[in-house]
Structures are given as C-alpha cells and as structure tokens.
N, C-alpha and C positions, 0 to 999 in steps of 0.2 A: 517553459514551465508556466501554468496558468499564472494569473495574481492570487496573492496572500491576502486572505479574509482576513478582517478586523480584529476577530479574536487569535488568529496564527500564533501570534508572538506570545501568547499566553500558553499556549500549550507548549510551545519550542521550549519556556521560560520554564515549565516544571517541569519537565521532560530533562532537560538540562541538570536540572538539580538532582538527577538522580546518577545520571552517567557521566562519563569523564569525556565522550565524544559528545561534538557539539550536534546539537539535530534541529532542522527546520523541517517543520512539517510543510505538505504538501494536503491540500483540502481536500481534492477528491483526483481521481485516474481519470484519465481518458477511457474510452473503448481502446482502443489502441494499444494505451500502457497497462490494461485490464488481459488483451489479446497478451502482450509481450510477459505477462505476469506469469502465465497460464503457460508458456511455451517453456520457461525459464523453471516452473515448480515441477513441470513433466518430466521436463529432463534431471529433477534432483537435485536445482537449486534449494537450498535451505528459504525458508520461512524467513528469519530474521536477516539473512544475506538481501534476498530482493528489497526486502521494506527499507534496510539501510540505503539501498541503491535508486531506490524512487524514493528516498525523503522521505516514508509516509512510517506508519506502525503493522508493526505484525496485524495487529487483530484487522487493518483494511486488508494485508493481503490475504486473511487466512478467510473474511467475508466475500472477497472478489474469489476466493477459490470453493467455498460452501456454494455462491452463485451460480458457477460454472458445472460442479456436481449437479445442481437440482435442475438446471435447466436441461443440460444432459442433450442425446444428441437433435432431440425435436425441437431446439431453439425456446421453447417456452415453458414456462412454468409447471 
C-alpha cells in the first residue's frame, strides 16, 4: 500500500465518526488496482464491497469506473 498523505488521518477521523467500522483511507489506486477494480465491478462486485476492500471510498471507485466508461475501448479520451 502506498504511504498516507498528511491529511489521511483526517479523513479516516470523520469517516470514522460516522460508521462503526474503522476505515483508513487509501490516497489514490494504482493502475493496476484501477485495472483489478474494473475486473471485480464486471463481474458484479458491489460498489461499496470493492472501496471497503481497497481502503478507499465509493465515490474513487465509482470515478475509477466513470473513467473506464469514457475512455472506452480507444484508450483515450
């Protein structure tokens, strides 16, 4: 897992205070965990399942998966 940016622990800190599960965020994905995100939504993983399992928030996986739509299969934009 990369390192934790300076403000991490403030986001983990409100994030916390809302759910009973503890969560540390994750800054940003790899390509790679971008690639595994995309494999994992295909096959009919949930939304909220992946983001729990890469640390990060729905709204990165559901951006990492808008990105994947628009770029589509010509690689760009």
């Amino acid at each position: 897992m990369p390192e934790m940016g300076a403000h991490s622990h403030l986001f983990a800190c409100a994030a916390k205070q809302f759910s009973s599960v503890p969560l540390v965020l994750q800054e940003a994905l790899t390509k790679a965990q971008q690639v595994d995100v995309m494999v994992r939504l295909t096959a009919g993983e949930s939304v909220a399942k992946v983001a729990r399992d890469f640390g990060t928030t729905r709204q990165s996986i559901m951006r990492v998966r808008a990105r994947h739509v628009s770029v589509g299969a010509t690689g760009s934009p």
